[in-house]
KETOR-353682 format. One record per residue (C-alpha): residue in one letter; residue number from 1; x negated, y, z. Coordinates in steps of 0.25 Angstrom, whole numbers. Layout:
BEGIN
[A NUM [X Y Z]]
...
# end
This chain:
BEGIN
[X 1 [-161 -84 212]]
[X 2 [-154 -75 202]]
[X 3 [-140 -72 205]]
[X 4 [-130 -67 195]]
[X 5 [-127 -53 192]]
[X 6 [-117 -45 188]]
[X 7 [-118 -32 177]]
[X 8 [-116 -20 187]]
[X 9 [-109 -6 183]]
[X 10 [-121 3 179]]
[X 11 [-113 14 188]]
[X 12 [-112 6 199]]
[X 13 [-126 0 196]]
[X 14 [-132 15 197]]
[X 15 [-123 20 211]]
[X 16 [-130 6 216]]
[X 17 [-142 9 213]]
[X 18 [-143 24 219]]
[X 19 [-139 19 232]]
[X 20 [-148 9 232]]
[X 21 [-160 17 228]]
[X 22 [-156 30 237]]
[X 23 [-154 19 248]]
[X 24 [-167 12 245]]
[X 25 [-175 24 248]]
[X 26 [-172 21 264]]
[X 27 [-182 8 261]]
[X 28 [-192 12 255]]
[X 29 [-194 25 263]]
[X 30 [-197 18 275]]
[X 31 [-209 10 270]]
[X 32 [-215 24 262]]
[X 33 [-214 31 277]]
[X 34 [-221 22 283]]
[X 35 [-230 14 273]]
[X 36 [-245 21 269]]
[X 37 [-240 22 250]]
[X 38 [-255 20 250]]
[X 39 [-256 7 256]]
[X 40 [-244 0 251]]
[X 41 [-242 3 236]]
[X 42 [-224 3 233]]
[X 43 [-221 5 249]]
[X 44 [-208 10 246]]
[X 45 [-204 0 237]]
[X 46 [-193 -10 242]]
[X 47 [-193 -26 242]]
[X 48 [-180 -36 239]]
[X 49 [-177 -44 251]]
[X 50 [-169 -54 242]]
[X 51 [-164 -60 256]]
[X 52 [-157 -48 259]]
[X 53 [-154 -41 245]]
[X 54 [-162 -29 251]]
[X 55 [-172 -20 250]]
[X 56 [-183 -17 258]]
[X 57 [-195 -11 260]]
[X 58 [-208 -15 263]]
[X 59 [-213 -16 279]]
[X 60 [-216 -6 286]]
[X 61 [-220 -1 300]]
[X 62 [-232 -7 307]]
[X 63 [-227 -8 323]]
[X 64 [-214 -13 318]]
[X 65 [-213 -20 304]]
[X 66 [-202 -15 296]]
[X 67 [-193 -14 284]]
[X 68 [-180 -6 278]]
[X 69 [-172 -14 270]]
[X 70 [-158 -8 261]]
[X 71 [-147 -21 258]]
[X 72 [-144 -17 246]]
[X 73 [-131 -22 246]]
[X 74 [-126 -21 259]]
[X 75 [-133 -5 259]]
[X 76 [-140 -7 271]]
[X 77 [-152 -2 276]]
[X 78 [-162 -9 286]]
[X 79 [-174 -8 294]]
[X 80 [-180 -22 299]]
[X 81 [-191 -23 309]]
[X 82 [-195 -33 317]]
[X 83 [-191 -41 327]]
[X 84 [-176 -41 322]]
[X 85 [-176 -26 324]]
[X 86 [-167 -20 313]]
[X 87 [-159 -8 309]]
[X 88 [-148 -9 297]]
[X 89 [-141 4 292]]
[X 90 [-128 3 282]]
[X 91 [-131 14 273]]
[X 92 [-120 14 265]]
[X 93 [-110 26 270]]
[X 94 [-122 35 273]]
[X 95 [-133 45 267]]
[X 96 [-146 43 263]]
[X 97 [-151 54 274]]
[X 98 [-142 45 285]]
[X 99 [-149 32 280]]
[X 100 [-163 39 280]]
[X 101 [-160 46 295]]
[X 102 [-156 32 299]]
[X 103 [-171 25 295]]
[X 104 [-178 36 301]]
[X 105 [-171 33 314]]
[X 106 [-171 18 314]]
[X 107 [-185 18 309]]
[X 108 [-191 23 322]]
[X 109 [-186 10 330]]
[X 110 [-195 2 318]]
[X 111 [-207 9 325]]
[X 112 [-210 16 315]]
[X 113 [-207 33 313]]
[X 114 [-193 36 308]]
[X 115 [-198 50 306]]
[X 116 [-209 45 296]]
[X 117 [-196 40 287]]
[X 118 [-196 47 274]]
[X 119 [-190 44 261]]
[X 120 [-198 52 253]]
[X 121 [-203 45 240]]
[X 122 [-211 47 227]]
[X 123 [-199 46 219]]
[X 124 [-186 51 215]]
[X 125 [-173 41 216]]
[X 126 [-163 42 205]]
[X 127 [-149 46 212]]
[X 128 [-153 51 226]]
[X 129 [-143 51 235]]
[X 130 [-139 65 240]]
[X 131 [-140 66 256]]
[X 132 [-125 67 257]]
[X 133 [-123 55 248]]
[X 134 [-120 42 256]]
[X 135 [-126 27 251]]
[X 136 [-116 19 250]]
[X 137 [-112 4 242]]
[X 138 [-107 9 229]]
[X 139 [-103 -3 225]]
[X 140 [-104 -18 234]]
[X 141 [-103 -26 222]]
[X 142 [-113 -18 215]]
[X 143 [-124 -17 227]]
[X 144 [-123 -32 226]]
[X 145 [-124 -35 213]]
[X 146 [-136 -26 212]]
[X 147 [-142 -32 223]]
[X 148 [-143 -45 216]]
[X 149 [-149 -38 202]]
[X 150 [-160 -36 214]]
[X 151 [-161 -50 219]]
[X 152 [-160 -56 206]]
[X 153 [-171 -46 203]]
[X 154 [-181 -49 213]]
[X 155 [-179 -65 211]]
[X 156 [-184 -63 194]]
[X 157 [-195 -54 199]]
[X 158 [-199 -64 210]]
[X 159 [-199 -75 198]]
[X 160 [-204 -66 188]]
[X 161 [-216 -64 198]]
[X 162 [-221 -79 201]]
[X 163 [-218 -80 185]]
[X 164 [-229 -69 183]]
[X 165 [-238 -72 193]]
[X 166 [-235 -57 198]]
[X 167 [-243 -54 210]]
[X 168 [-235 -44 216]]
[X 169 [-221 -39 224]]
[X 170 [-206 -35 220]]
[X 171 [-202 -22 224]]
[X 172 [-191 -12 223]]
[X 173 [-195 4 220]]
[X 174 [-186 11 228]]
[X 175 [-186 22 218]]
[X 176 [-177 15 208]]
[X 177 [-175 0 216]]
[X 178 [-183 -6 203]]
[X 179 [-188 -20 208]]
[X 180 [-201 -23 201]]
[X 181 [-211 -34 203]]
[X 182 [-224 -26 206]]
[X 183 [-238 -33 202]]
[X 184 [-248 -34 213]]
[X 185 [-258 -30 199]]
[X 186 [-264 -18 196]]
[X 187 [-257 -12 183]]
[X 188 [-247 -24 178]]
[X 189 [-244 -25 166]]
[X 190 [-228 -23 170]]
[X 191 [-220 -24 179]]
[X 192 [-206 -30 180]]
[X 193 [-192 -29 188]]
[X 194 [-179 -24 191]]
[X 195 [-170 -12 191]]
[X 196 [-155 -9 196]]
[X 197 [-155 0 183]]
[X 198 [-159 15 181]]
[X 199 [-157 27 173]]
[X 200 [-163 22 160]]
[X 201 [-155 6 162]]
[X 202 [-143 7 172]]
[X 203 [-143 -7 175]]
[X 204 [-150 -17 182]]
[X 205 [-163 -21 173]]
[X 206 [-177 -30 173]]
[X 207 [-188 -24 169]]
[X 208 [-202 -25 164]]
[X 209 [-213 -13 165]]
[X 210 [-224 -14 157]]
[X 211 [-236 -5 156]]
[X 212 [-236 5 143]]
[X 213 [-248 -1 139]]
[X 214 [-240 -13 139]]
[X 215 [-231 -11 132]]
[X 216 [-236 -9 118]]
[X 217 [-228 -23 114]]
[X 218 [-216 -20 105]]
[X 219 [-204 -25 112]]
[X 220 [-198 -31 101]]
[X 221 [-208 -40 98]]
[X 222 [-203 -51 104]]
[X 223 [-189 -55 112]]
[X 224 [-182 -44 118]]
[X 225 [-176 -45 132]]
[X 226 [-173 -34 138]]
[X 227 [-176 -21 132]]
[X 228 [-189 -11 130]]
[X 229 [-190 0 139]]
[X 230 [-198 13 138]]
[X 231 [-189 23 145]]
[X 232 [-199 28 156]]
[X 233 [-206 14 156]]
[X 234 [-208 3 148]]
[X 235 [-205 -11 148]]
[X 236 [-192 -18 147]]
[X 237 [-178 -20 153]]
[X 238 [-168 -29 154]]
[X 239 [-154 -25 159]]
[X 240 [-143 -32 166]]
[X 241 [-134 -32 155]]
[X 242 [-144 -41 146]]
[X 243 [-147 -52 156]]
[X 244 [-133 -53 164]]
[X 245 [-124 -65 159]]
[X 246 [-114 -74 167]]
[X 247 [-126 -85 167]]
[X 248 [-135 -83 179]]
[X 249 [-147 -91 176]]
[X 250 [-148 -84 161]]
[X 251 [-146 -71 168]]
[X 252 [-161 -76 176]]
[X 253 [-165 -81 162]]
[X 254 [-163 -67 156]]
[X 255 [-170 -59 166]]
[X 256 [-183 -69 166]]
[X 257 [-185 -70 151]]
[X 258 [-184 -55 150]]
[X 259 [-197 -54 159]]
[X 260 [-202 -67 153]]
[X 261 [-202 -61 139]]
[X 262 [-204 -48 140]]
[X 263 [-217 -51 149]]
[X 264 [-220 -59 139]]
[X 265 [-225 -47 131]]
[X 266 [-235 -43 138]]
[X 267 [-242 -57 139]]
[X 268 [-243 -62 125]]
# end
C-alpha cells in the first residue's frame, strides 16, 4: 500500500543518493562476475525486496545459490546462501575498496571465486567515491524516508503492470538506481518508473519514456500532469513537489492519473 512521504532537502536528497549508488555498485558486481551478459540480458540490474526495503541482485552461483543484498536504510551489505548460510557487513564507517576486499573474501565460502569479483562496469556513476572516502548514513531520516519513495514506487509499478497487461519485471539500474518496469516486448512503445532525482530534476520523480517516433503528439493537447521532457530523452515527469500533500490516498491518486493520462496519448 502507499505510505505517506515527506518532501526531502534536495541537498540531503543528493549526499543520499551518492552513497546509495556508490554502495550499490557492491550488488550488482557480483552477479556481472559471475553471470554469462550474453545469457541474461540487465544482469547487474537490482530487484526491490519490498519485505526487507533492500536491494538485491539477481541469483548467482550454480554449486551454491546465491545473492548480495544492500538495506538501504540500515547500510548493510549481505550475501545469502543457502541452508541459512549468511554473511552481513555494516558498511557504514568504511571505504569502498574495504567493502569490496570484504566480498572478495566472503565470496569464496559461497563456492564461488572470490578472485573472479570485479566491479568493472559499462558505465560511469555520477559522484564516485574517492578510495579514501568512507560510506557512511548521511542522514537517518533522510535514508528512510527515501526508502519509502522506493516502496511506494514499486507498489504503483506493480499496479500499473497488471493495469497494463505488461509482461515483464521491475528492476533497478544500478548506474543511477532508476526503477523501471521493463517489458518482456521487443521495442515498447515506452517505458515507465522512478528516480531518487538527478542532475537535470533533483528530486525524486515518475517518469514516462516514449520512443522519439512516439512522440510527435503535442503535449498540450490535452490535460497536463506532470511536465514534457526532452533533455537527453523524452517523455514526461512528474516531481515530488506536485503530487505530495497531507492527504495520502490523493497523493496515490496523483501519481496514477499521471500514468493513466499521459499513456492515454499514445492509445487514442
Amino acid at each position: 500500500m502507499w505510505q505517506k512521504l515527506k518532501r526531502i532537502d534536495v541537498l540531503e536528497l543528493e549526499a543520499a543518493r551518492t552513497q546509495w549508488i556508490n554502495a550499490s555498485q557492491l550488488v550488482s558486481a557480483a552477479p556481472r562476475s559471475y553471470i554469462d551478459s550474453s545469457k541474461k540480458f540487465h544482469n547487474d540490474w537490482l530487484l526491490w525486496d519490498e519485505k526487507t526495503c533492500s536491494m538485491t541482485s539477481i541469483e548467482f552461483g550454480t554449486k551454491e545459490k546465491t545473492i548480495v543484498t544492500l538495506d538501504l536504510e540500515q547500510f548493510v551489505l549481505s550475501i545469502y546462501g543457502q541452508n541459512g548460510h549468511i554473511e552481513h557487513l555494516v558498511i557504514s564507517g568504511i571505504t569502498y575498496p574495504m567493502a569490496f576486499g570484504w566480498m572478495k573474501i566472503k565470496l569464496d565460502n559461497f563456492q564461488v571465486s572470490g578472485e573472479q569479483y570485479y566491479d568493472e562496469s559499462g558505465y560511469t556513476i555520477a559522484n564516485p567515491l574517492g578510495p579514501d572516502d568512507e560510506m557512511y548514513v548521511t542522514n537517518q531520516q533522510v535514508f528512510h524516508d527515501l526508502t519509502l519513495y522506493y516502496s511506494n514506487a514499486y507498489f504503483v509499478l506493480n499496479q500499473m503492470q497488471k493495469a497494463l497487461k505488461i509482461h515483464g519485471s521491475i528492476g533497478v539500474n544500478p548506474e543511477n538506481l532508476k526503477m523501471i518496469l521493463n517489458s518482456d516486448k521487443k521495442n515498447p512503445a515506452y517505458s515507465i518508473g522512478f528516480s531518487p532525482g538527478d542532475q537535470d530534476y533533483p528530486e525524486p520523480y515518475f517518469f514516462i519514456i516514449v520512443k522519439k517516433n512516439e512522440a510527435e503528439l503535442n503535449p498540450h493537447e490535452i490535460e497536463n500532469i506532470g511536465i514534457w521532457n526532452n533533455k537527453n530523452w523524452t517523455g514526461f515527469v512528474y516531481g515530488s513537489g506536485e503530487f505530495l500533500t497531507t492527504d495520502l490516498d490523493l497523493e496515490f491518486t496523483r501519481v496514477i492519473n499521471f500514468f493513466s493520462v499521459n499513456l492515454e496519448r499514445f492509445h487514442n
